[in-house]
C-alpha positions as CSV (number, residue, x, y, z in Angstrom):
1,X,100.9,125.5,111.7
2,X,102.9,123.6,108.9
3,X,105.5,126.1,108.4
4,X,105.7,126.5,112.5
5,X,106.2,122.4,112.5
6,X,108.7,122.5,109.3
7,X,110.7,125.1,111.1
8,X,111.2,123.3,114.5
9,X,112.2,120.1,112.2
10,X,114.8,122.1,110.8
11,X,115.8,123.4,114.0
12,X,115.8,120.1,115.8
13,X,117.7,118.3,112.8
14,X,120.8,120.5,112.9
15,X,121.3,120.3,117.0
16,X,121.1,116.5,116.3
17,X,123.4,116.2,113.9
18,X,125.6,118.5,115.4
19,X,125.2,116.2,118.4
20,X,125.6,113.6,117.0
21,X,129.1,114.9,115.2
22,X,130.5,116.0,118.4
23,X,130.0,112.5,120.6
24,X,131.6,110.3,117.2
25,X,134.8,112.6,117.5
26,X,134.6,112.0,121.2
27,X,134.7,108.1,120.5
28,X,137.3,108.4,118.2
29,X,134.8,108.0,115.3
30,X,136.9,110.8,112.9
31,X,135.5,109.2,109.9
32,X,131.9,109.1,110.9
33,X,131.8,105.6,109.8
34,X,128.2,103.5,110.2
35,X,128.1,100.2,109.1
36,X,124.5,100.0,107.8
37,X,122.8,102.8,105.5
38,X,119.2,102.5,105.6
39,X,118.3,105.1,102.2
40,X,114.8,106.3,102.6
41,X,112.5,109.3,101.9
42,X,110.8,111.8,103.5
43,X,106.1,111.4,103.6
44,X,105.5,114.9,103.1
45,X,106.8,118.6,102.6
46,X,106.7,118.5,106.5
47,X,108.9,116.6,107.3
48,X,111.1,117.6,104.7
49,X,112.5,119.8,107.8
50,X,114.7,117.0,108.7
51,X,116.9,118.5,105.7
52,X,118.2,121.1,108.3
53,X,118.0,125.0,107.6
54,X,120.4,125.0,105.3
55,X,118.6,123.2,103.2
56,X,115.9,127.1,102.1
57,X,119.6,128.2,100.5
58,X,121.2,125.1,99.7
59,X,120.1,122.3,97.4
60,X,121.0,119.5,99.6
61,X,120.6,115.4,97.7
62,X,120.2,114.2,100.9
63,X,120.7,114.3,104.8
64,X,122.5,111.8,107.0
65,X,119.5,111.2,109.9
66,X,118.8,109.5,113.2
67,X,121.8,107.0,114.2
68,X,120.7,103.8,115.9
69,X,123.8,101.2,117.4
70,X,122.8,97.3,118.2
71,X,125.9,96.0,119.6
72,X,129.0,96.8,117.8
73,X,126.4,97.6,114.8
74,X,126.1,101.2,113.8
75,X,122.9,102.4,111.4
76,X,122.3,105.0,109.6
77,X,119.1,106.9,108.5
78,X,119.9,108.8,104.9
79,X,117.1,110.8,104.5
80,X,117.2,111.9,100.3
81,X,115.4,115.2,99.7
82,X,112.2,114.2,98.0
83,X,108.8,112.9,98.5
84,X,106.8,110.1,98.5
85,X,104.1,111.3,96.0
86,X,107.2,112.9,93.7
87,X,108.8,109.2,92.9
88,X,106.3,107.5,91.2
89,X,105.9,106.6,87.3
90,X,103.4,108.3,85.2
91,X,100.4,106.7,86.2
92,X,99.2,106.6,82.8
93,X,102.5,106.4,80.4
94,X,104.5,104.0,83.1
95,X,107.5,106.9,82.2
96,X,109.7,108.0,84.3
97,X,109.0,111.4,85.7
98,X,111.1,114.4,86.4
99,X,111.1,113.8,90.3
100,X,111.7,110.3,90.1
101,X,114.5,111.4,87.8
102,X,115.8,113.8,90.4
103,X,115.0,110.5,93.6
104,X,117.1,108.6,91.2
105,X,120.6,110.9,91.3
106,X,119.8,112.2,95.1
107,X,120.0,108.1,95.9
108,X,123.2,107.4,93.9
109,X,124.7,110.2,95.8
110,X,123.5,108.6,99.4
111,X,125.3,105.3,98.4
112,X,128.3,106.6,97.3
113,X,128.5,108.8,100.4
114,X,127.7,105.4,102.3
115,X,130.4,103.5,100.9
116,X,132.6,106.2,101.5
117,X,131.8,105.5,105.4
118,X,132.6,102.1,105.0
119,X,128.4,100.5,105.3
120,X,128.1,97.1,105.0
121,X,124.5,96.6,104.6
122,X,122.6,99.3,102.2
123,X,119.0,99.2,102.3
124,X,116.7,100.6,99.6
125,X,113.4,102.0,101.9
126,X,110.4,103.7,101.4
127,X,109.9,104.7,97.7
128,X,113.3,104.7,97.1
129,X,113.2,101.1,96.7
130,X,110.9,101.3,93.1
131,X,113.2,103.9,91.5
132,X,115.7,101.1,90.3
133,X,115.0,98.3,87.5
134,X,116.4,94.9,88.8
135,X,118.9,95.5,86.3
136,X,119.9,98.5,88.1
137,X,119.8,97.3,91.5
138,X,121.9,94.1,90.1
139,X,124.4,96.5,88.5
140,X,124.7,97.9,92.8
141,X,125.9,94.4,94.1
142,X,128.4,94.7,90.7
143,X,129.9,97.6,91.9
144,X,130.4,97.7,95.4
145,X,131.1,93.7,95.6
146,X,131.7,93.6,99.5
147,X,128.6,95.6,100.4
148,X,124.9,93.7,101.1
149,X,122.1,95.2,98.6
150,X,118.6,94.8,100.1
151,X,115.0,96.0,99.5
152,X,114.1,94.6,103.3
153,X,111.2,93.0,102.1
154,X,112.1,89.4,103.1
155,X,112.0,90.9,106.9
156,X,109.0,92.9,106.5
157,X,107.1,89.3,104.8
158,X,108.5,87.3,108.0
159,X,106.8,90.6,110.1
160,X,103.8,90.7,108.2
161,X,103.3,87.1,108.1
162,X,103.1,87.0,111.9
163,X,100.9,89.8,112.1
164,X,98.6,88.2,109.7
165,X,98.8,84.5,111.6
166,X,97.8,86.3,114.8
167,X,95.4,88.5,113.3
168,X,93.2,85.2,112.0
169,X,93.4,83.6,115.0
170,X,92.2,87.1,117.2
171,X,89.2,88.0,115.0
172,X,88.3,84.2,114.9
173,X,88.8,83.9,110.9
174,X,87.4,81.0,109.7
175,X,88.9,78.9,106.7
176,X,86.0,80.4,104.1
177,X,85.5,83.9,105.3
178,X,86.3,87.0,103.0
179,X,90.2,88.0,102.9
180,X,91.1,90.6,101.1
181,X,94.8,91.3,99.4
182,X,95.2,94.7,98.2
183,X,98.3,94.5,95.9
184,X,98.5,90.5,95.5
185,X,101.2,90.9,93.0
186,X,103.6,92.7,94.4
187,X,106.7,91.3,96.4
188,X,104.8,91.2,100.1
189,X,101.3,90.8,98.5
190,X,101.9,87.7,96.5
191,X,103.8,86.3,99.5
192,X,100.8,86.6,102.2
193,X,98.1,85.6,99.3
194,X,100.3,82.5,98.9
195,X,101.0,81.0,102.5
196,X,97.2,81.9,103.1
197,X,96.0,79.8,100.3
198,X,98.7,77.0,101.9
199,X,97.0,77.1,105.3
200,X,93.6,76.6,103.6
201,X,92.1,79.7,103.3
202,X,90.1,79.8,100.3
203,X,87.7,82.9,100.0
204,X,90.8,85.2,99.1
205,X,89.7,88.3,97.0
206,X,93.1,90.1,95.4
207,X,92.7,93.9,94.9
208,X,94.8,95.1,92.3
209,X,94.8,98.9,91.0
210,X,94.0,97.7,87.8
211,X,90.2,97.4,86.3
212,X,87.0,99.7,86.0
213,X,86.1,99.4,90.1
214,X,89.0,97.9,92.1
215,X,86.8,97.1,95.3
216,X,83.5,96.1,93.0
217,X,83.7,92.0,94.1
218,X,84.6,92.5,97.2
219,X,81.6,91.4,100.1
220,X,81.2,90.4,103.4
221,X,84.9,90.6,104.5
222,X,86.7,90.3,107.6
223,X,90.1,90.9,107.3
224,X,91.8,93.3,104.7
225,X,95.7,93.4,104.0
226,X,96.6,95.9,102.6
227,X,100.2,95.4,100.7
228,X,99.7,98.3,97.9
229,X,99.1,102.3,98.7
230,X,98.4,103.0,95.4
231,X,96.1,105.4,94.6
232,X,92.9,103.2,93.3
233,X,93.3,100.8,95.7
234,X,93.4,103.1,99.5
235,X,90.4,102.3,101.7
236,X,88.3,104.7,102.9
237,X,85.0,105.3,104.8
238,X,82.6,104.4,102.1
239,X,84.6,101.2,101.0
240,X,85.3,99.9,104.1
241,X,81.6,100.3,104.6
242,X,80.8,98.4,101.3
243,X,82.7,95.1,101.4
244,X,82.8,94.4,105.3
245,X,81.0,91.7,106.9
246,X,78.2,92.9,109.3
247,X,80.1,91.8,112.0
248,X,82.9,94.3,111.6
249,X,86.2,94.1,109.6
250,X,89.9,94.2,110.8
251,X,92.8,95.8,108.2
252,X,96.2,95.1,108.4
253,X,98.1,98.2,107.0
254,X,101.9,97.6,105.8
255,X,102.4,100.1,103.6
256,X,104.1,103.0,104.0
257,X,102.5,106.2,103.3
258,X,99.5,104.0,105.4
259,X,96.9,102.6,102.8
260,X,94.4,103.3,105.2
261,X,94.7,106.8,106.6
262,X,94.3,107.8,109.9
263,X,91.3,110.7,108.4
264,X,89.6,107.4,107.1
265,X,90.0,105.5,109.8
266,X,88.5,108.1,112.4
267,X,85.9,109.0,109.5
268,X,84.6,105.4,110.0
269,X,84.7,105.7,113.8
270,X,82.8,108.4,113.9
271,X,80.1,107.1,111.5
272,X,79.9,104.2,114.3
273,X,81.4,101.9,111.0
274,X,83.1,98.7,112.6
275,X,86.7,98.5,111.7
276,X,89.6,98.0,113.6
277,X,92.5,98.5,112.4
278,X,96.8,97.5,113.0
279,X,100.4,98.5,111.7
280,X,101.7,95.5,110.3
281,X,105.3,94.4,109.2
282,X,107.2,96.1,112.1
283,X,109.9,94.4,114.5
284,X,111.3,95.2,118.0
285,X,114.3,94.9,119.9
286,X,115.3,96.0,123.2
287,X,118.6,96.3,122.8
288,X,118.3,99.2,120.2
289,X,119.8,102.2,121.1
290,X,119.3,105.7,119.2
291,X,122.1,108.8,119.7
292,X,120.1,112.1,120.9
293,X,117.8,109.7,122.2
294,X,114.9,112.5,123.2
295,X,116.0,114.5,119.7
296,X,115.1,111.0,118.2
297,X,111.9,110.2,119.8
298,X,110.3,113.1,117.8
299,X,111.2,112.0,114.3
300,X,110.6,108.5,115.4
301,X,106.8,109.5,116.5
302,X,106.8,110.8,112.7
303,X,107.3,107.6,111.6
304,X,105.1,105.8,113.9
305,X,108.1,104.2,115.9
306,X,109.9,104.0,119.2
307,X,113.1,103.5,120.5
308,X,112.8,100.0,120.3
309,X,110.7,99.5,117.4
310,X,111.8,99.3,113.7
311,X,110.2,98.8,110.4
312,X,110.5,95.3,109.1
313,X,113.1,96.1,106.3
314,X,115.3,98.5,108.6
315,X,115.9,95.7,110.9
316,X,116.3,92.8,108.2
317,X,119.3,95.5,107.0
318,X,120.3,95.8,110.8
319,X,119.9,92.0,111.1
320,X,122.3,91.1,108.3
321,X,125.0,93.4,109.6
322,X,124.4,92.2,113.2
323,X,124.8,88.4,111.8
324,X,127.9,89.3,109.6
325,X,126.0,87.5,106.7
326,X,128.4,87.0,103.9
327,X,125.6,86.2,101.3
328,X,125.9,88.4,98.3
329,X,125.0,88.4,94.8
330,X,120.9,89.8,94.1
331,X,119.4,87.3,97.1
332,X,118.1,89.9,99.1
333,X,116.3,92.3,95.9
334,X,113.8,89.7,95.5
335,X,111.0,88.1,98.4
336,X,112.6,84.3,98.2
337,X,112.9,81.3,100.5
338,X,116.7,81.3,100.9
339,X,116.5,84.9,101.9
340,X,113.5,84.5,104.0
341,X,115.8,82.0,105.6
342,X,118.8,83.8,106.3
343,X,116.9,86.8,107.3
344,X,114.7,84.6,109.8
345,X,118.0,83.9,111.3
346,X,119.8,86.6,111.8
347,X,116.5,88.0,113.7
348,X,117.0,85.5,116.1
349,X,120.8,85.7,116.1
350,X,120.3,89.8,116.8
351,X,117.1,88.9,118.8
352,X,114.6,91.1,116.8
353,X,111.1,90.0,117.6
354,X,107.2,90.4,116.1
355,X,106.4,94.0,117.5
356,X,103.1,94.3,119.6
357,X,100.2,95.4,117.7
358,X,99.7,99.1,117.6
359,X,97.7,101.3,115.5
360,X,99.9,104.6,113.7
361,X,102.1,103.7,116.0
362,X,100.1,104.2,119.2
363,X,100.4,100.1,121.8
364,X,96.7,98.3,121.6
């Protein structure tokens, strides 16, 4: 069934490309030009189909995907050919493996190509956006001086923020029930543990892959956001069961791979285990528009998406280009308030707004 599935990705990735090709020489669009480049990586071996058939002869870095337009804004899904589980640092050494090695050089070669086309906006999503030091993704911005450098994180906090806020305030959250943060260091994590803390909730648990038994303080909680899919810290059916509250527990999942699988999740339902859970961090906007629009709606499904929904970090990228934003410099490699500020903006400037809540990616 894999192979059959990998096969018809490959099949369905060359007619839309070659669609794709054919209507931007019909528009005049010799150059192929796209004005944001949203570099990302594939889940799985699956869905490494997307690289097109040529890909079981030829070593391809990477694969310019789905095109999406807002306006006069065109965007571009650069697909590099390598997995999610293949660019990570040793778990144990913190070195830098031979796959992240090989993320590293596929992603340089999706920039370049990117600039090339004359992009704008490059995001860094997915994993591709821990295979650079700051340094690194400093020495970007150096380089390509008229070209916007973001990790989309700003977006996805203003996304995940609102998913959280309404989240309390539908599972009746009260100021000293259990909240857990999985992965309250990171950029997103440390930003939600923080603005929870502001609006007086004080029974926050943080969750961090480090120590003997991640999950072994955590009681009687109702909400869970999860901000880290590392490998110690993923929920399943027998901690979920563990640390909820008797009454149930919600999970807010922003992390892509999901934290909390979909196996899990119907694991617990069929045990008769109260959880509920959400996507988190996600945008919308009607006025999207994808090329090959029924091509696209089966790589989008991949992704949990529609035509109209985005992940929070695609449409901060899409955003800034949108809003011809003319900051520059490192602003947007960090989670900060002048970023979170500009970003805010340009959503309502492009009219991106808090996607419904759905759950891997089906409307609640």
């Amino acid at each position: 069934m894999k192979i059959f599935l990998k096969f018809s990705f490959m099949i369905l990735s060359d007619i839309y490309r070659g669609f794709v090709y054919i209507k931007e020489v019909l528009q005049s669009n010799t150059n192929h030009s796209f004005d944001v480049a949203y570099i990302t990586n594939f889940n799985n071996s699956v869905e490494q189909g997307f690289m097109g058939i040529s890909s079981l002869w030829c070593d391809k870095a990477f694969v310019p995907a789905l095109k999406l337009q807002l306006g006069d804004v065109r965007g571009r899904y650069i697909a590099i050919n390598n997995v999610a589980k293949d660019m990570n640092r040793n778990p144990v050494t913190g070195e830098i493996t031979d796959g992240m090695k090989v993320a590293r050089k596929q992603a340089r070669q999706a920039i370049k190509y990117s600039v090339r086309k004359g992009v704008r906006v490059v995001l860094f999503g997915a994993s591709t956006k821990r295979l650079f030091s700051k340094q690194e993704l400093a020495e970007f911005t150096t380089c390509h001086p008229g070209v916007i450098f973001t990790i989309g994180d700003n977006g996805t906090v203003i996304a995940l923020w609102q998913d959280v806020r309404s989240a309390l305030d539908k599972n009746d959250i009260s100021k000293d029930d259990g909240i857990v943060v999985i992965g309250p260091n990171g950029f997103l994590g440390s930003v939600i543990r923080k603005k929870l803390l502001e609006n007086g909730y004080t029974n926050i648990i943080p969750i961090s892959q480090r120590g003997h038994n991640p999950f072994a303080e955590a009681r009687d909680v109702k909400l869970v956001v999860a901000c880290s899919h590392h490998h110690r810290v993923r929920l399943s059916q027998s901690i979920i069961k563990d640390i909820m509250y008797h009454g149930g527990v919600h999970v807010i999942d922003v992390c892509k791979p999901f934290n909390f699988s979909r196996a899990e999740y119907e694991n617990c339902k069929r045990e008769g285990i109260l959880v509920t859970r959400q996507d988190a961090g996600n945008m919308m906007n009607v006025n999207l528009a994808y090329s090959g629009s029924v091509i696209a709606s089966v790589a989008l499904k991949q992704l949990n998406l529609s035509q109209e929904r985005l992940f929070g970090c695609f449409s901060e990228a899409t955003a800034l280009a949108y809003s011809n934003s003319s900051s520059q410099g490192n602003m947007f490699l960090t989670v900060n308030d002048p970023a979170i500020n500009i970003v805010g903006d340009a959503f309502k400037q492009s009219q991106f707004v808090t996607a419904p809540q759905c759950n891997f990616g089906n409307v609640l």
